[in-house]
C-alpha positions in Angstrom: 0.0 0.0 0.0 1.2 3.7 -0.9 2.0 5.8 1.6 1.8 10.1 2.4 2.9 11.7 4.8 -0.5 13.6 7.0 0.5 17.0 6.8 2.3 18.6 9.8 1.4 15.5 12.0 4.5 13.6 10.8 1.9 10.2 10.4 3.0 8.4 7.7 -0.5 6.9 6.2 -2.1 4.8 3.7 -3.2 6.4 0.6 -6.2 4.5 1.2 -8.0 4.7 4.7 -10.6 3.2 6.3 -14.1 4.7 6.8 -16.3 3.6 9.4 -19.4 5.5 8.6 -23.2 5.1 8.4 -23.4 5.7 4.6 -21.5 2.0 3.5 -22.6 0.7 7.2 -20.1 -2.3 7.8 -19.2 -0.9 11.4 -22.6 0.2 12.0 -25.2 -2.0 10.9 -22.3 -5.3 9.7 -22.3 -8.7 11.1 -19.4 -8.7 14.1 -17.3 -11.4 12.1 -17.3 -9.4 8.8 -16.3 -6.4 10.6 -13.3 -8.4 12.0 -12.5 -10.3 9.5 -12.5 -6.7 7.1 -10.5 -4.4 9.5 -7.7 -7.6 9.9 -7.6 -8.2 6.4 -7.2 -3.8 5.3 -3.9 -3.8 8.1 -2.3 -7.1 6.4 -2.9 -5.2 3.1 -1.0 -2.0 4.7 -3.9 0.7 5.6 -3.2 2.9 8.4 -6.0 5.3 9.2 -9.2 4.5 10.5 -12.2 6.9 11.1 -15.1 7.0 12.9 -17.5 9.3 14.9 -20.4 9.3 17.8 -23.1 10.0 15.0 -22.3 7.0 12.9 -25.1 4.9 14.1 -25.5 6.7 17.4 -21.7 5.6 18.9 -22.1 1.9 16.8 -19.0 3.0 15.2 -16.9 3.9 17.8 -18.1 1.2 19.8 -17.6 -1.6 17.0 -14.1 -0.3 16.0 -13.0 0.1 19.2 -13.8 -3.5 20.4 -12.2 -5.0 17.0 -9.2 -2.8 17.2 -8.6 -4.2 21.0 -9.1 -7.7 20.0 -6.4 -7.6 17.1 -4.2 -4.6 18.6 -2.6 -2.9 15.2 0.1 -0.6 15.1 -2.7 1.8 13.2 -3.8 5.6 13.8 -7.4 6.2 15.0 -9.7 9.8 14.5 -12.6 10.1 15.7 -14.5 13.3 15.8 -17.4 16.0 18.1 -20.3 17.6 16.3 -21.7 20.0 18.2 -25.5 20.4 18.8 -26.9 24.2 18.2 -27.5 24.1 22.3 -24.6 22.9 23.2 -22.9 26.4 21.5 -23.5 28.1 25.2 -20.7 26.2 27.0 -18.5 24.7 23.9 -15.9 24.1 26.3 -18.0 21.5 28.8 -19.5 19.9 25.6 -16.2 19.1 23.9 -14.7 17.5 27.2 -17.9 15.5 27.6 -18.3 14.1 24.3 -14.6 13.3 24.3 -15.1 11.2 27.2 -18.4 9.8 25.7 -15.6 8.3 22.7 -13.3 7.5 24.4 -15.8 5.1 26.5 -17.6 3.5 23.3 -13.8 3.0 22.1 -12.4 1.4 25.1 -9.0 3.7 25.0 -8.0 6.4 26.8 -6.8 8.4 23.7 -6.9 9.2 19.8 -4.6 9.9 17.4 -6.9 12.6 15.6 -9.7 14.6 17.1 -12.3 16.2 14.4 -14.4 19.3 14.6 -17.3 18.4 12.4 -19.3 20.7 12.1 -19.2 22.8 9.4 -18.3 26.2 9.5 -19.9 29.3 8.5 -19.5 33.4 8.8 -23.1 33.7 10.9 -22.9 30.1 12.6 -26.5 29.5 11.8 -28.4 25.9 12.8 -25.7 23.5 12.9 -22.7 25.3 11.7 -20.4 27.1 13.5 -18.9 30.5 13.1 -15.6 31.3 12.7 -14.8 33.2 15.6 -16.1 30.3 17.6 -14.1 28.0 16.2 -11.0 29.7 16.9 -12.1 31.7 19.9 -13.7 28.4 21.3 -13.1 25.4 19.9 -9.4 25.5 19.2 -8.7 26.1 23.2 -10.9 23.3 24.2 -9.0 20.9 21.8 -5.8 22.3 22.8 -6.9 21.5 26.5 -7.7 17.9 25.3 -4.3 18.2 23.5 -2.5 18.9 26.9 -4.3 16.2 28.8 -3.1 13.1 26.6 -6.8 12.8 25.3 -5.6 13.5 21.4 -2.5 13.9 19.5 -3.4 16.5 16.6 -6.8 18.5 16.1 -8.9 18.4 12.9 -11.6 19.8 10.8 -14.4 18.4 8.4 -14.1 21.0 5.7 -17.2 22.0 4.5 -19.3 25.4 5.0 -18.4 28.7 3.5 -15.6 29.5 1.3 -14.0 32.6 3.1 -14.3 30.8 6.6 -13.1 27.7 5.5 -10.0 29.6 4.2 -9.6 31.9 7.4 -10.0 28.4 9.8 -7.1 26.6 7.1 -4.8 29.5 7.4 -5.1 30.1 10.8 -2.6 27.4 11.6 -4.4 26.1 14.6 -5.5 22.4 13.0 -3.3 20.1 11.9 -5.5 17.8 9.1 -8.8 18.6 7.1 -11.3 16.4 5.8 -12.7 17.6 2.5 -15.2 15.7 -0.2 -13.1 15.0 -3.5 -14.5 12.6 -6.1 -14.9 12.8 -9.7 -18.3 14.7 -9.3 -16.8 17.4 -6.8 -13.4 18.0 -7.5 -12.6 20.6 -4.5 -10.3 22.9 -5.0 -9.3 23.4 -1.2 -7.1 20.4 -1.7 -4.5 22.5 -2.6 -5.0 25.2 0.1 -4.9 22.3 2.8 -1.5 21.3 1.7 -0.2 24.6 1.0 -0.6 25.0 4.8 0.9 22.3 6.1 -2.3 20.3 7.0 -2.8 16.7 6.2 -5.9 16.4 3.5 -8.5 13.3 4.6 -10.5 13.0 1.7 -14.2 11.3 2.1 -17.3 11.1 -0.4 -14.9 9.0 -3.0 -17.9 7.4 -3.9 -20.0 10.6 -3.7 -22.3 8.1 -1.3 -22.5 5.1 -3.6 -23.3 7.4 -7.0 -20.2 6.6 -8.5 -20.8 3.1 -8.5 -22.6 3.9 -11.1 -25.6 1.9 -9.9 -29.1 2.4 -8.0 -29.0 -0.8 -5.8 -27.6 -0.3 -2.7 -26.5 -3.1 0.0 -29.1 -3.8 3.0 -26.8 -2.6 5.5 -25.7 0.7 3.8 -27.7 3.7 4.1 -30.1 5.7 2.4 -28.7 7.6 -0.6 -27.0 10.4 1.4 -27.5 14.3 0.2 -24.5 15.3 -1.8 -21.7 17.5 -1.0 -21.6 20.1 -3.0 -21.7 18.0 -6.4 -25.2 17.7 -7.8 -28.6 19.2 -6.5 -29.8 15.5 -5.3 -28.5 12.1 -5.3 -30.3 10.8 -8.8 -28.6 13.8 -10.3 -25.3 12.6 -9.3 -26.2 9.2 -10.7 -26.8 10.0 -13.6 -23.8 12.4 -14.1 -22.1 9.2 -12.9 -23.4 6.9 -15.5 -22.1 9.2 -17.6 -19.0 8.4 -16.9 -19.1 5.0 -17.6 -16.7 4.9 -21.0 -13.9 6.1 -18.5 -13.5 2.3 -17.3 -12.7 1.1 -20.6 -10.2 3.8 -21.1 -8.6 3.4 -17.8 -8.3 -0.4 -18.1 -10.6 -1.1 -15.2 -13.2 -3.7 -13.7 -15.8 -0.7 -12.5 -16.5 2.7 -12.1 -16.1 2.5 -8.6 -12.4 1.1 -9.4 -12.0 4.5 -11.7 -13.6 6.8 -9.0 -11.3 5.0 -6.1 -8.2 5.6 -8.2 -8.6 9.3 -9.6 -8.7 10.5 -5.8 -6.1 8.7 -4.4 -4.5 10.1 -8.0 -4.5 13.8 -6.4 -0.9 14.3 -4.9 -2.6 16.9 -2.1 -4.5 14.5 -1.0 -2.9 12.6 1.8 -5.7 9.7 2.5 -8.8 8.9 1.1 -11.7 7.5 3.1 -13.6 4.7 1.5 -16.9 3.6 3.4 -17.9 -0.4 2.4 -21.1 -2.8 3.5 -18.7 -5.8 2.7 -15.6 -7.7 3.0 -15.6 -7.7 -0.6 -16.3 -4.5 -1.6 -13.2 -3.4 1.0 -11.3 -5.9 -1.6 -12.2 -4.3 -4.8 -11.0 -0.8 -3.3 -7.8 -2.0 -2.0 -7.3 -3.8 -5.3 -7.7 -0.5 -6.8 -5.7 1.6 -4.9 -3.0 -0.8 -5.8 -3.1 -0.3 -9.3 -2.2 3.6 -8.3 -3.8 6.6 -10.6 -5.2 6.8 -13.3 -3.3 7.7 -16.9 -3.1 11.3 -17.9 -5.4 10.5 -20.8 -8.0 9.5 -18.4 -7.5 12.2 -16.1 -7.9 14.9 -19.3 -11.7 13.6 -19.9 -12.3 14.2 -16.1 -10.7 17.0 -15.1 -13.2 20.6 -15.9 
């Protein structure tokens, strides 16, 4: 398995990383031996990173990776990450200690490698989203305190909400990775802005939430077609721009789209690790074979690229 180096963190990790989200649903919803049998098999094949949250299947996640990853003890890095309710915005401080602890409890461990803001951020902090004052006014020195304390080694962002404050939170300095949605259908351009800084670049949404697999049947255990990020205007949409793409597998010597969609972001040289979410042993298998085969050729790239 390639490896990057994860920004200013020093981590060297897998191009390709392992997702334990809701949308594929393998650690949330998957049958115990599959989830054992899938996490064994991606560290024998090299990957790294692992990620998981509190809100993927109400602490499932965190819960399920963290009793697999005590059972086989890896030498692998773990993230997990906070999102922060719109009431919980009157004491950030008390809620970021507590839902540490809450993780840390469904994980079994008494620390993480990476600890993720992911909420996203906005000028006006409206709903769910935070402004960027309170990020840096708020969030960064409860992190920091969690930083002292042995809790987490480096501090993180999900990169999505406005333009200008997503810039003003990378440049600030005070995070050390990002994670940002990159896939055929969203090529984001803060990749490059990420790196520039110094911060290691997760990406997630390879998929774009099953689209890019170019079909409408989706496993029993994943979840509902997700909204996109900032791709098309609804999920059929990006289906259908997917299908689209279809001659691209033929041209890039592949078995799917979903090979072509894995390959052209773990193709972006900014990008340190991609996330890929999976229902199944097997599908894990056809992304790591992919990854393997490394990016796609320039005259593949050239039909893709805007």
């Amino acid at each position: 398995m390639q490896t990057r180096t994860l920004g200013r963190t020093g981590l060297t990790v897998s191009v390709l990383g392992f997702g334990c989200g809701a949308v594929g649903g393998l650690m949330v919803r998957g049958d115990p031996v599959d989830q054992e049998r899938t996490v064994a098999r991606a560290v024998e094949l090299g990957v790294t990173y692992f990620d998981t949250a509190p809100g993927y299947g109400d602490g499932e996640s965190e819960r399920n990776i963290g009793r697999v990853l005590a059972k086989l003890k890896p030498n692998v890095f773990l993230g997990t990450k906070i999102r922060l309710a719109p009431e919980q915005k009157t004491d950030i401080a008390s809620a970021i200690r507590a839902g540490m602890e809450a993780s840390l409890r469904r994980l079994g461990r008494d620390s993480v490698d990476l600890f993720q803001l992911h909420n996203p951020i906005t000028q006006d902090g409206a709903g769910g989203s935070l402004a960027t004052r309170m990020v840096l006014d708020q969030v960064v020195p409860a992190f920091e305190t969690l930083r002292r304390q042995g809790k987490t080694r480096f501090l993180g962002i999900t990169a999505i909400g406005d333009t200008d404050s997503l810039h003003a939170i990378i440049d600030s300095g005070k995070f050390d990775t990002a994670q940002i949605a990159y896939n055929m259908l969203n090529r984001n351009k803060l990749a490059a802005r990420i790196h520039a800084a110094g911060m290691g670049t997760i990406g997630i949404r390879v998929l774009a939430g099953g689209a890019l697999s170019g079909e409408a049947a989706r496993h029993p255990i994943a979840s509902p077609p997700p909204e996109p990020i900032d791709s098309g205007p609804d999920y059929d949409s990006d289906l259908a721009k997917a299908r689209s793409l279809r001659p691209l597998i033929e041209a890039a010597g592949a078995a799917s789209l979903a090979e072509v969609a894995i390959r052209f972001a773990i193709g972006e040289a900014a990008m340190s690790t991609t996330l890929i979410g999976i229902a199944t042993p097997e599908q894990f298998e056809i992304a790591a074979a992919a990854a393997a085969k490394g990016k796609l050729p320039d005259s593949v790239l050239d039909q893709v690229r805007p």
